[in-house]
Backbone as a chain_set.jsonl record, in Angstrom:
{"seq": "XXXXXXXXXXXXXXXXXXXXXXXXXXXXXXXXXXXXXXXXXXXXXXXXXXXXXXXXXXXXXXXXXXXXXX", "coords": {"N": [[0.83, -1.189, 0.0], [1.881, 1.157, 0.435], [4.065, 1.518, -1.266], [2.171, 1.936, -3.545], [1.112, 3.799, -3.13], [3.002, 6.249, -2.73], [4.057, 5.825, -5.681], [1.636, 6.447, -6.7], [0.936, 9.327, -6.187], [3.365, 10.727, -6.493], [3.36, 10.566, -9.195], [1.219, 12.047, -9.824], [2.032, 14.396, -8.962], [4.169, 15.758, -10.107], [7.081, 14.965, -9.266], [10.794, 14.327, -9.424], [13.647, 13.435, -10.076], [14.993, 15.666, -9.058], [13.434, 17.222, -6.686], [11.739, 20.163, -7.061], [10.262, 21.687, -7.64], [6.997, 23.589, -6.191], [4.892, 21.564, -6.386], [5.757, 18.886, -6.037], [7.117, 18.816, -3.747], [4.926, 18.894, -2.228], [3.905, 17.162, -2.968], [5.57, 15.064, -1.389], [5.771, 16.462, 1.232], [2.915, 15.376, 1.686], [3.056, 12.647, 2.048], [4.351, 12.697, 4.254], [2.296, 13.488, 6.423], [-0.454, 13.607, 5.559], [-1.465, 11.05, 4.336], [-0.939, 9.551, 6.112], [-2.215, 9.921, 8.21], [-4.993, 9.568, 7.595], [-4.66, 7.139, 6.796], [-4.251, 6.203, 9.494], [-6.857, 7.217, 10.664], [-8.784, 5.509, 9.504], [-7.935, 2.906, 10.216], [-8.5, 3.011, 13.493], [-11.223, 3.786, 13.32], [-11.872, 1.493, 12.076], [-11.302, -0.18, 14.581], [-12.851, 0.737, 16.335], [-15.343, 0.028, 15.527], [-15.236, -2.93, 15.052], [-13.939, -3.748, 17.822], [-14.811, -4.169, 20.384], [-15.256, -2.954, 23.532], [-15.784, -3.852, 26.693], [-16.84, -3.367, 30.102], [-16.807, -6.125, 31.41], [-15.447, -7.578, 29.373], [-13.029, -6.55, 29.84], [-12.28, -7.407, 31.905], [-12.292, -10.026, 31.741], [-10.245, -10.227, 30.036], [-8.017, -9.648, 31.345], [-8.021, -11.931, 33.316], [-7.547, -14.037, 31.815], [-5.215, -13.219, 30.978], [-3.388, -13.605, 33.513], [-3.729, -15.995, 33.844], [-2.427, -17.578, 31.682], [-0.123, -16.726, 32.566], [1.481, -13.937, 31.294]], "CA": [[0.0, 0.0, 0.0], [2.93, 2.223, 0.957], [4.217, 1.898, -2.09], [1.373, 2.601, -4.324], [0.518, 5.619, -2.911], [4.389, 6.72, -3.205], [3.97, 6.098, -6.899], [0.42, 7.788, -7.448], [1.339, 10.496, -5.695], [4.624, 11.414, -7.123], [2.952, 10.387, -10.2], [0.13, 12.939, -10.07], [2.412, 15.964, -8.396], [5.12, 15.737, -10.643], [7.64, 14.35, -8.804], [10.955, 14.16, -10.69], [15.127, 13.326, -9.803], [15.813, 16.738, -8.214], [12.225, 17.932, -6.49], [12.418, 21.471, -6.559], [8.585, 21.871, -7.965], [6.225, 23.179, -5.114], [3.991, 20.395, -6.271], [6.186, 18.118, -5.791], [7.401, 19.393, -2.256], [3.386, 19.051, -1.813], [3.337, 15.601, -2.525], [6.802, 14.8, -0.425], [4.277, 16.756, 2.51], [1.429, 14.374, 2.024], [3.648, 11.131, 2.842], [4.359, 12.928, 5.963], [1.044, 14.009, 6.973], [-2.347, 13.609, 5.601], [-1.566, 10.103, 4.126], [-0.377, 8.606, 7.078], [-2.891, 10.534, 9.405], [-5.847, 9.164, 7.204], [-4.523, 5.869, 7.113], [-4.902, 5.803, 10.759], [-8.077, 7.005, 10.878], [-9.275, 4.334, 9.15], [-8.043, 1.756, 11.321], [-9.097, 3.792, 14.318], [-12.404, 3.266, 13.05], [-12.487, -0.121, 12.169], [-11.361, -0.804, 15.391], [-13.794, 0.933, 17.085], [-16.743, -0.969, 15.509], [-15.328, -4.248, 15.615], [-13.503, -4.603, 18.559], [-16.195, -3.173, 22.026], [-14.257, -2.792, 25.081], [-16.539, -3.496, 27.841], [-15.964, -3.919, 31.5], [-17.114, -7.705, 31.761], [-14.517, -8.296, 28.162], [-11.732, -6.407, 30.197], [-11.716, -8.503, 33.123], [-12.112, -11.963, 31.071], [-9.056, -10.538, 29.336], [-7.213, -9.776, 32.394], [-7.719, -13.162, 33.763], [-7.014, -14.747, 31.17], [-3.624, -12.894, 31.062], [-2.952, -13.948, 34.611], [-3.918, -17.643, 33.837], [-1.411, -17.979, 31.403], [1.585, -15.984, 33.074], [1.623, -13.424, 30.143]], "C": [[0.874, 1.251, 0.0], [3.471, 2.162, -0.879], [3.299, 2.474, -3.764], [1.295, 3.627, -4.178], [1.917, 6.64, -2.721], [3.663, 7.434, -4.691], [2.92, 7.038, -7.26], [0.631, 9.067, -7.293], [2.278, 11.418, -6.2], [4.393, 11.396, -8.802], [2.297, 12.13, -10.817], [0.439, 14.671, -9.566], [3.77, 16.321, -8.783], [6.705, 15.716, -10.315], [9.084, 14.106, -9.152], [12.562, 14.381, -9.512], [15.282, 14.592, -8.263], [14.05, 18.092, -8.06], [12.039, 18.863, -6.007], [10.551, 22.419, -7.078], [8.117, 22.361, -6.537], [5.117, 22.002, -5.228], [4.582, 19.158, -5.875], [6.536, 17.847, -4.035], [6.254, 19.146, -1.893], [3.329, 17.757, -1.748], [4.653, 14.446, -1.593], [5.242, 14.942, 1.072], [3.225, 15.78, 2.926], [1.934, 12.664, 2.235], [3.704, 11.647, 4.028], [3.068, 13.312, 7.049], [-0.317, 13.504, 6.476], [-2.504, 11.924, 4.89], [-1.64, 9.292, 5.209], [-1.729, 9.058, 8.314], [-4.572, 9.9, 8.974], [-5.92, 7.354, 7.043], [-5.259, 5.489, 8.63], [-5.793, 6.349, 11.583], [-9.141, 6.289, 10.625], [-9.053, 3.481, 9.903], [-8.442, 2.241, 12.745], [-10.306, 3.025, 14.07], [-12.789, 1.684, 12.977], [-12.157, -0.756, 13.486], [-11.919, -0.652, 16.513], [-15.198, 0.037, 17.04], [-16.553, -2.385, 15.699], [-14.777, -4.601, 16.895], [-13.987, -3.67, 19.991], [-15.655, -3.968, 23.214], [-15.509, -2.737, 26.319], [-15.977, -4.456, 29.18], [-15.541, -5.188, 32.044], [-15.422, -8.25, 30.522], [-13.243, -7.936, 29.289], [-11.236, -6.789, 30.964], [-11.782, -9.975, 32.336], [-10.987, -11.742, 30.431], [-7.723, -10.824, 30.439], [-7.144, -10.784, 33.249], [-7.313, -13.906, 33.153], [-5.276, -14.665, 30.834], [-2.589, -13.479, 32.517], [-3.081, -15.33, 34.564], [-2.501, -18.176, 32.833], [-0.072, -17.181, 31.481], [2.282, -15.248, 31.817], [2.395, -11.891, 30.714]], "O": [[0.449, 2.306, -0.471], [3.0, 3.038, -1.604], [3.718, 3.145, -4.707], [1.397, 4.476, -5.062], [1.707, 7.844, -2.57], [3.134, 8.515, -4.949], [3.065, 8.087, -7.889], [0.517, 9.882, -8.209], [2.098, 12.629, -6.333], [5.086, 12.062, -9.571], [2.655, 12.936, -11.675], [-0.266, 15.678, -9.641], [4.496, 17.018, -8.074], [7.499, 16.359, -11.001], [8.9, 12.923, -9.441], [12.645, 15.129, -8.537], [15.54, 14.441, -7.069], [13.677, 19.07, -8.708], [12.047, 18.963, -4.78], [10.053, 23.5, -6.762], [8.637, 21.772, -5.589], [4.542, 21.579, -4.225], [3.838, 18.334, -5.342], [6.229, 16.877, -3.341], [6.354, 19.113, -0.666], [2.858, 17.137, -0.795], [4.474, 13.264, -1.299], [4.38, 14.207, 1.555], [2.803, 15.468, 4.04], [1.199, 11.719, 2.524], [3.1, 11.076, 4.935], [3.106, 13.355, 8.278], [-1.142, 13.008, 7.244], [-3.656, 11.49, 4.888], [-2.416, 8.336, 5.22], [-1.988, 8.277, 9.229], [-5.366, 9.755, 9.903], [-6.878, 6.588, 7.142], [-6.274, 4.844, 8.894], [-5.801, 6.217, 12.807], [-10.206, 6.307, 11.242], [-10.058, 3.074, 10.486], [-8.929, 1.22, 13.231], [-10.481, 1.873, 14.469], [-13.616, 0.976, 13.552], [-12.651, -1.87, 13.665], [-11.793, -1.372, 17.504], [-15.877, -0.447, 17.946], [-17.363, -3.078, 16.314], [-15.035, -5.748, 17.26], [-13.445, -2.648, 20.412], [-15.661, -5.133, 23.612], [-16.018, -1.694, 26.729], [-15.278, -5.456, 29.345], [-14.569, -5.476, 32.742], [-14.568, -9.071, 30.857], [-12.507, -8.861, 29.633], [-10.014, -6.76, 31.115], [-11.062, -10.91, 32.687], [-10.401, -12.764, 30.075], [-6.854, -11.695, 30.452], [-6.225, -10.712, 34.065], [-6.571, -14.715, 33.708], [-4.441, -15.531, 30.575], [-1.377, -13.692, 32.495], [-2.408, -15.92, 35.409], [-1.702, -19.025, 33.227], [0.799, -17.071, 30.618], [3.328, -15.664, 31.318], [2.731, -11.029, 29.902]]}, "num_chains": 1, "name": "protein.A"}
C-alpha cells in the first residue's frame, strides 16, 4: 500500500530526480502528513466498531492474562 501511494502520488504531483517543484514538495508533505494521518483514521475506526471494550470483556481478558503468566 505504501508503495502505491508513493507512486500515485509522485505520479500525479510531478515528482521528478531533483524535487524542486512546489507540487512536488506538496506531494513529499502528504507522505508525511495527511496520508499517514488518514490511514490511521481508518483503522481507528475499524477498530472501534469491531472490537467493544466493555468492562465484563476487560476482566475476562485480564484473567485470562494472569492464567497464562503473560
Amino acid at each position: 500500500m505504501q508503495a502505491a501511494s508513493f507512486s500515485i502520488v509522485h505520479i500525479l504531483t510531478g515528482f521528478d530526480v531533483n524535487p524542486t517543484s512546489s507540487s512536488a514538495l506538496f506531494g513529499i508533505d502528504l507522505h508525511f502528513a495527511l496520508i499517514p494521518g488518514i490511514i490511521m483514521l481508518i483503522g481507528t475506526l475499524i477498530f472501534w466498531k469491531f472490537y467493544k471494550l466493555t468492562p465484563d470483556k476487560v476482566k475476562d481478558h485480564q484473567e485470562r492474562v494472569i492464567e497464562l503468566k503473560i
